[in-house]
ZADO-1210 file (C-alpha; in nm, 4 decimals, padded with zeros to 6 digits):
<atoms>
<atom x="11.2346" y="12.7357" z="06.4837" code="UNK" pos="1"/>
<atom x="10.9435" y="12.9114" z="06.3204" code="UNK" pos="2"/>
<atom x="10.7943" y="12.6885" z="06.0525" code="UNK" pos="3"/>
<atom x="10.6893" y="12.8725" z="05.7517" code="UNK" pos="4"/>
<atom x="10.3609" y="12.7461" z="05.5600" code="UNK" pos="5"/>
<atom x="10.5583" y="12.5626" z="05.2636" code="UNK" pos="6"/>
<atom x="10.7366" y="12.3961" z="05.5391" code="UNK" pos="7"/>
<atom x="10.4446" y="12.2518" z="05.6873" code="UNK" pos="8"/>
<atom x="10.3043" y="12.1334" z="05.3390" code="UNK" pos="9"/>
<atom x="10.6642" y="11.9368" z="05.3253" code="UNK" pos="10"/>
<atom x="10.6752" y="11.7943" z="05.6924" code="UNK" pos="11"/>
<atom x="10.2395" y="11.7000" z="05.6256" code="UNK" pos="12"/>
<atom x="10.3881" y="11.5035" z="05.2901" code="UNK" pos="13"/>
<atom x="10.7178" y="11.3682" z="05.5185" code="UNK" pos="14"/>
<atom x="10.4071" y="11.2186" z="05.7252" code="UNK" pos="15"/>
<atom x="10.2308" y="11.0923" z="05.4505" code="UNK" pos="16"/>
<atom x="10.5171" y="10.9018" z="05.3398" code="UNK" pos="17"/>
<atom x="10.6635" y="10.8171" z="05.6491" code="UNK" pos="18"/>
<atom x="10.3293" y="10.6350" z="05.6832" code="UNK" pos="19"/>
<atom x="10.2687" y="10.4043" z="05.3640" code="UNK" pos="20"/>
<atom x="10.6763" y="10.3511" z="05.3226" code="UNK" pos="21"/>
<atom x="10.8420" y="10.3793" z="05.6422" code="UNK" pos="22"/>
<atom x="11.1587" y="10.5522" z="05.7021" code="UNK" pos="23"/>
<atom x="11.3625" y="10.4293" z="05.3910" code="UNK" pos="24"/>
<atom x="11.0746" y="10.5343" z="05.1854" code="UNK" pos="25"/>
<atom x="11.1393" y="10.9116" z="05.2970" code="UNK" pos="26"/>
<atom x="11.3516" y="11.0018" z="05.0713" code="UNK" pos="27"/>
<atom x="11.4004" y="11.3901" z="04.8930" code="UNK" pos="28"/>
<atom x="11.3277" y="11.2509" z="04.5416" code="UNK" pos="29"/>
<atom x="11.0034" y="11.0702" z="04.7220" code="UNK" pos="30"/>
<atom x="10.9182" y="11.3643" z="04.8678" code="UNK" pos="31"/>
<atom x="10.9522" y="11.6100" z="04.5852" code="UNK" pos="32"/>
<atom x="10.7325" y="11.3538" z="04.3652" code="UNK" pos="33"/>
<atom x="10.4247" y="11.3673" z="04.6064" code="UNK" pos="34"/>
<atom x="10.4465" y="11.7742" z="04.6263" code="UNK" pos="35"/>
<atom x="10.4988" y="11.8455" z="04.3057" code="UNK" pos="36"/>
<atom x="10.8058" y="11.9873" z="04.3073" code="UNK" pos="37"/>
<atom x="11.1626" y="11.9696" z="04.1914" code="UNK" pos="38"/>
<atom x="11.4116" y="11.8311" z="04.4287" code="UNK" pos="39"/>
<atom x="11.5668" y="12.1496" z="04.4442" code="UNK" pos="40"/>
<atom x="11.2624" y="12.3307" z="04.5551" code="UNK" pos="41"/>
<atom x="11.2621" y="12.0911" z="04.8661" code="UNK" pos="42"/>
<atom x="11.6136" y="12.1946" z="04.9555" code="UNK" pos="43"/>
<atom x="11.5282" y="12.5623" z="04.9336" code="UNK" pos="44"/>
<atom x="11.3782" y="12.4578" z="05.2555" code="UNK" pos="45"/>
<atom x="11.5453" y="12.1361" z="05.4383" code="UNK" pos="46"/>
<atom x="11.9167" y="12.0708" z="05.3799" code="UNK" pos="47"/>
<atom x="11.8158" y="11.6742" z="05.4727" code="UNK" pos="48"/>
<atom x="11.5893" y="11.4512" z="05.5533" code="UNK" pos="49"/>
<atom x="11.7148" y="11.4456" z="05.8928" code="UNK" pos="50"/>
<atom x="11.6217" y="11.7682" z="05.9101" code="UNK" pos="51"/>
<atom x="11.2303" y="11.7376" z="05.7663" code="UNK" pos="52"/>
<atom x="11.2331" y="11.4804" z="06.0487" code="UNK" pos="53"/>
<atom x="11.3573" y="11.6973" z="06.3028" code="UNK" pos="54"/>
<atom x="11.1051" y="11.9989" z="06.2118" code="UNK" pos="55"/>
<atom x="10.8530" y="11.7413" z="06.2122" code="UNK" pos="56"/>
<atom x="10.8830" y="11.6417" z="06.5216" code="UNK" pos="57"/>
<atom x="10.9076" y="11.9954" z="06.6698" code="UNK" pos="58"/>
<atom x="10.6286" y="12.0740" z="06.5020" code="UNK" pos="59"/>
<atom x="10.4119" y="11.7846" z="06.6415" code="UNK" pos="60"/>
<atom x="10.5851" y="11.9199" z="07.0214" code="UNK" pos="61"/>
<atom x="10.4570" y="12.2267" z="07.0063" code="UNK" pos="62"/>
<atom x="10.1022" y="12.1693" z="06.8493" code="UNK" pos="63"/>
<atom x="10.0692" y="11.9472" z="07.1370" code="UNK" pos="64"/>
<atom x="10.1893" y="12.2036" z="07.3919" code="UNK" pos="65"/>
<atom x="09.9875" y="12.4632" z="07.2530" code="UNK" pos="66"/>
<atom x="09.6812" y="12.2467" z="07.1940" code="UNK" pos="67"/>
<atom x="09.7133" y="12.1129" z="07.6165" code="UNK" pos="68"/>
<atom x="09.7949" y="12.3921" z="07.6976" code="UNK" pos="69"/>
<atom x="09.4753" y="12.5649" z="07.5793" code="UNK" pos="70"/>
<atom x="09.2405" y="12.3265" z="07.6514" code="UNK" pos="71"/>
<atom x="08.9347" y="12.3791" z="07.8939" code="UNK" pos="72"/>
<atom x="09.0697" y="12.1839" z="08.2403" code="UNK" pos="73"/>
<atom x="08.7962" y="12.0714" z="08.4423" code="UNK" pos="74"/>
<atom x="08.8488" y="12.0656" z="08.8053" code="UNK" pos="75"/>
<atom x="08.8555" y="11.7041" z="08.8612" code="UNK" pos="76"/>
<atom x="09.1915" y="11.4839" z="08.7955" code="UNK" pos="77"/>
<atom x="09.0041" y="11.1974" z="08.6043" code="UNK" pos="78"/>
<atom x="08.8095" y="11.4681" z="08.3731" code="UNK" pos="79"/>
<atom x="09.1395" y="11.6399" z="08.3132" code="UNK" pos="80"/>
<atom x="09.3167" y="11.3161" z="08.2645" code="UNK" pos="81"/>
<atom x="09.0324" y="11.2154" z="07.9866" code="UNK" pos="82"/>
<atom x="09.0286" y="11.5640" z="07.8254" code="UNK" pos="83"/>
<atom x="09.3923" y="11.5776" z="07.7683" code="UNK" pos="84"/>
<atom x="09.4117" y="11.2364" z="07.6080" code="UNK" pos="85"/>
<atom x="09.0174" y="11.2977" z="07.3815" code="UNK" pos="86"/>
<atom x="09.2251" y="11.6094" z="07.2850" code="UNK" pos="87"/>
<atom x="09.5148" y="11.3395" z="07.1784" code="UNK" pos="88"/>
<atom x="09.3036" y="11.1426" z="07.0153" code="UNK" pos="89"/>
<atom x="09.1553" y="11.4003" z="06.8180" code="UNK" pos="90"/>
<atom x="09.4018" y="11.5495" z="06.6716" code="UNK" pos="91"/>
<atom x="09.5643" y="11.1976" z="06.5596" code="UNK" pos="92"/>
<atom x="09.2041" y="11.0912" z="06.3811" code="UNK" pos="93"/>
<atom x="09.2640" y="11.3910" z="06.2237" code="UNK" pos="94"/>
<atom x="09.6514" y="11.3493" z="06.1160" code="UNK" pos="95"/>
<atom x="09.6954" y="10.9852" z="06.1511" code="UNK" pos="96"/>
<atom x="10.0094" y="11.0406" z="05.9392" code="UNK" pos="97"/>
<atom x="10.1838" y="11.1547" z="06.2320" code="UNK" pos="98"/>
<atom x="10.1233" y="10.8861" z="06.4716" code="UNK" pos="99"/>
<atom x="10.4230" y="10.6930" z="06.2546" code="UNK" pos="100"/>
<atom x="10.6879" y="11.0475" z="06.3381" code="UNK" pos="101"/>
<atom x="10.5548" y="10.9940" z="06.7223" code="UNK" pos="102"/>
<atom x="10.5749" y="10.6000" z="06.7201" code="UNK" pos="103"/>
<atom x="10.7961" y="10.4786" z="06.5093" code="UNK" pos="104"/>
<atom x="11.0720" y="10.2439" z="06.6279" code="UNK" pos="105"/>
<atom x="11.2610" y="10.3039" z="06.2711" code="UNK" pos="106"/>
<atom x="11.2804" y="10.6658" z="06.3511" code="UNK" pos="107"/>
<atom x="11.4887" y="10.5978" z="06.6494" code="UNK" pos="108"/>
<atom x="11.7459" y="10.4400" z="06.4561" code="UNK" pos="109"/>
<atom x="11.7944" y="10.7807" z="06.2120" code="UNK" pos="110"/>
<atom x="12.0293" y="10.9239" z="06.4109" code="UNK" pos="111"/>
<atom x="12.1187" y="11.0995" z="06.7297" code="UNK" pos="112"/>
<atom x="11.9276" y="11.4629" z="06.6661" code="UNK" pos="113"/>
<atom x="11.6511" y="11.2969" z="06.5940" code="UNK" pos="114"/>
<atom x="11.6290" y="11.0936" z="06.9300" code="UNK" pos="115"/>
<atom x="11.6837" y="11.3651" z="07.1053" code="UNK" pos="116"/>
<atom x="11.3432" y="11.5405" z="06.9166" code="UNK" pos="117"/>
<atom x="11.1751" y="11.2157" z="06.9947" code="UNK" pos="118"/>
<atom x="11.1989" y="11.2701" z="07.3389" code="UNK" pos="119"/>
<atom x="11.1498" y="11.6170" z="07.3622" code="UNK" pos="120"/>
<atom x="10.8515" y="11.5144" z="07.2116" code="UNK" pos="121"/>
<atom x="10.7520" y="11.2640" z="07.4579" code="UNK" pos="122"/>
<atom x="10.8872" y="11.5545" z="07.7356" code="UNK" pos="123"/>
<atom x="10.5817" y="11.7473" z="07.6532" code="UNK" pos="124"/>
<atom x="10.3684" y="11.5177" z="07.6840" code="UNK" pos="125"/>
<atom x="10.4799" y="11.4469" z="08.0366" code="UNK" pos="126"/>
<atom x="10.4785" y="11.7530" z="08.1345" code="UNK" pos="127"/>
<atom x="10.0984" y="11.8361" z="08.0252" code="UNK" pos="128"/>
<atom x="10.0407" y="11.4505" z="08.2356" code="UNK" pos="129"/>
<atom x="10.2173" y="11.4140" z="08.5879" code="UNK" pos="130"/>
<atom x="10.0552" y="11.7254" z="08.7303" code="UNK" pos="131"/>
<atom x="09.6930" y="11.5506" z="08.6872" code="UNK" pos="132"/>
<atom x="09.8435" y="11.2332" z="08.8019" code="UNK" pos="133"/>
<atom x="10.0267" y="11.4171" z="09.0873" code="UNK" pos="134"/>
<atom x="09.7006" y="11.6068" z="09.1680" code="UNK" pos="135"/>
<atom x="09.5139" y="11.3032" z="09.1863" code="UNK" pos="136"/>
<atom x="09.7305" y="11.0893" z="09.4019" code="UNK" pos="137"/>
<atom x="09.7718" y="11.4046" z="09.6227" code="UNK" pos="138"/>
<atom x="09.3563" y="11.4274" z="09.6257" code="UNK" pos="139"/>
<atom x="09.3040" y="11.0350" z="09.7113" code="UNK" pos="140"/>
<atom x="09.1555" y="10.9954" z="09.3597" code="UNK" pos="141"/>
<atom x="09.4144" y="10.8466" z="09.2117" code="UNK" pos="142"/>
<atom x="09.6125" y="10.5028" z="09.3805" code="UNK" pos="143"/>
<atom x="09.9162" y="10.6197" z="09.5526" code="UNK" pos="144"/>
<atom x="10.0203" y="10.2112" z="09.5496" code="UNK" pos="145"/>
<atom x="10.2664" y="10.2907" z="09.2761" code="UNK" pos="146"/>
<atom x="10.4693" y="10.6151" z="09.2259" code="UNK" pos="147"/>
<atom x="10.3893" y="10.9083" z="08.9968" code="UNK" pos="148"/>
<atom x="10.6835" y="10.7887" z="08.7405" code="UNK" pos="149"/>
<atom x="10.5620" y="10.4232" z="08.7558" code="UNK" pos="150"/>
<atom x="10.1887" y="10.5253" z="08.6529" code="UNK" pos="151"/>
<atom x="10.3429" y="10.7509" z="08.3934" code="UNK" pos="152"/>
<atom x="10.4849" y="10.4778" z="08.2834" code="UNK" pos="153"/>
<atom x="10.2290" y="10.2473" z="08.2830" code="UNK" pos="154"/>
<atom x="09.9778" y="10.5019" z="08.1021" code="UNK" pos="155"/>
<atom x="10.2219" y="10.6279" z="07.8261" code="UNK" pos="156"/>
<atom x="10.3359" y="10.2478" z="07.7390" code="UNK" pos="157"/>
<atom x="09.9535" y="10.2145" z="07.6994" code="UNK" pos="158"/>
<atom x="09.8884" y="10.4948" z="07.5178" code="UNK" pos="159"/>
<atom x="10.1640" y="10.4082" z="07.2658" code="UNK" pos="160"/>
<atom x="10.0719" y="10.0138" z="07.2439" code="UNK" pos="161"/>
<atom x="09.7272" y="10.1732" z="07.1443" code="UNK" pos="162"/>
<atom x="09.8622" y="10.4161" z="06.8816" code="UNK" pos="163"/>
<atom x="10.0937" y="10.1561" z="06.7235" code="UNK" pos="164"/>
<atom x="09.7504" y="09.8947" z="06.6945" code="UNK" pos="165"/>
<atom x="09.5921" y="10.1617" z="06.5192" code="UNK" pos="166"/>
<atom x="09.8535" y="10.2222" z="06.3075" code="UNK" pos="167"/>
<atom x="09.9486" y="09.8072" z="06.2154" code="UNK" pos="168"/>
<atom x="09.5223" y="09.8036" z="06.1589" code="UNK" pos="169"/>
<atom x="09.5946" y="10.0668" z="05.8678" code="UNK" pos="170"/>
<atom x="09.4031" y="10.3523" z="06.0918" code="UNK" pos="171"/>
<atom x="09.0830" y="10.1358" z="06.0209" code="UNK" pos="172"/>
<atom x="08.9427" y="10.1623" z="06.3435" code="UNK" pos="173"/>
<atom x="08.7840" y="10.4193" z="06.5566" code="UNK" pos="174"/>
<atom x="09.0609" y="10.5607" z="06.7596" code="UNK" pos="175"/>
<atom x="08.8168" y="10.8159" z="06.9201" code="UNK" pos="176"/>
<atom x="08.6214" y="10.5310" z="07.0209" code="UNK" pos="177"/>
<atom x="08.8972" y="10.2829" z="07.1104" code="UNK" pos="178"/>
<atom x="09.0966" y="10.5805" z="07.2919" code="UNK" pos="179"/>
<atom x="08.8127" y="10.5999" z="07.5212" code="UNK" pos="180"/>
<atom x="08.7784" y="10.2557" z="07.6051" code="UNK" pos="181"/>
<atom x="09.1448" y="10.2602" z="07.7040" code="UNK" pos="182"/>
<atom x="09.1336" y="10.5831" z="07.9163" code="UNK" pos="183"/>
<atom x="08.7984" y="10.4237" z="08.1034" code="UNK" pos="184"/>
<atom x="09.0462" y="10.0938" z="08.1285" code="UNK" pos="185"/>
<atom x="09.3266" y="10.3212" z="08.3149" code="UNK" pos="186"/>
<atom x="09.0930" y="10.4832" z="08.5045" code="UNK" pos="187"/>
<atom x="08.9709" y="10.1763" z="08.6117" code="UNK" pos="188"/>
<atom x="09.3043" y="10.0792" z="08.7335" code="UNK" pos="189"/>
<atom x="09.4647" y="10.3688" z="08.8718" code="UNK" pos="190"/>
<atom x="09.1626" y="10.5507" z="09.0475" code="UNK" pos="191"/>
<atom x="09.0835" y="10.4636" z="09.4479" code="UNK" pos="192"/>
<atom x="08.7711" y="10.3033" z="09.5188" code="UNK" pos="193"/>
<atom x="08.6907" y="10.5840" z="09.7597" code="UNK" pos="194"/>
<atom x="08.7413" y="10.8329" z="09.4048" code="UNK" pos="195"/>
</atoms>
């Protein structure tokens, strides 16, 4: 779905709101009061929330492709693992809004379409991830103790208890800062003492 400018003035608002009132707070009338505009003028371009949701979080899975998928890989598995998440963490500083569309538990309970978004979401993520992880174990710099799908586990579940600390803190901290401390903390873990 190509997003048209307006649209991504509406979904940036959708964040916005999703963040200081949750998901019952995301409403059309809500909506059209923080733009500006007329209710109507927001269903020129959404039939439904559901579907601000959705384009939100296709919108937030293709940034994040495009975004991984351009960035600079160095040639070692733990540089690429920290570049890919410094990239993560700076585009959040910069749109903590949508770390509540990407981790938010009330989301999930929306409905079926938008589930499915969710994890297309998380999808991409994963699939920018387990090659570094696979090239490390398959290089001896990362621990091959526990599979590729249990450190993906392990790392994601991190990354996301992180995000959702920032995000009960009000964004108050430094999440460039903290995000670092927690990739040197997995590296810590996951890479051999040989690496």
């Amino acid at each position: 779905m190509e997003i048209t400018p307006r649209q991504t003035e509406i979904i940036e608002a959708a964040g916005k709101i999703l963040t200081s009132s949750g998901v019952s707070g995301l409403t059309i009338k809500n909506l059209a009061k923080e733009m500006g505009f007329s209710e109507s003028a927001i269903y020129r371009h959404f039939k439904s929330k559901e579907e601000i949701i959705v384009a939100m979080l296709n919108y937030l899975a293709d940034d994040i492709d495009k975004r991984l998928t351009d960035l600079n890989k160095p040639v070692e598995p733990d540089e690429q693992f920290k570049s890919l998440f410094r990239e993560q963490f700076r585009f959040f500083s910069l749109k903590p809004h949508f770390v509540v569309a990407v981790f938010s538990d009330g989301l999930m309970e929306e409905s079926q379409l938008i589930n499915k978004n969710i994890l297309k979401l998380m999808n991409v993520k994963i699939k920018h991830l387990m090659p570094i992880i696979m090239e490390g174990q398959q290089t001896g710099s990362f621990t091959n103790a526990l599979t590729t799908d249990e450190l993906m586990h392990i790392i994601m579940g991190t990354f996301k208890l992180q995000m959702f600390k920032w995000r009960i803190a009000n964004f108050e901290f430094d999440i460039k800062r903290n995000g670092e401390n927690m990739v040197q903390s997995i590296l810590t873990l996951i890479k051999t003492k040989a690496a």
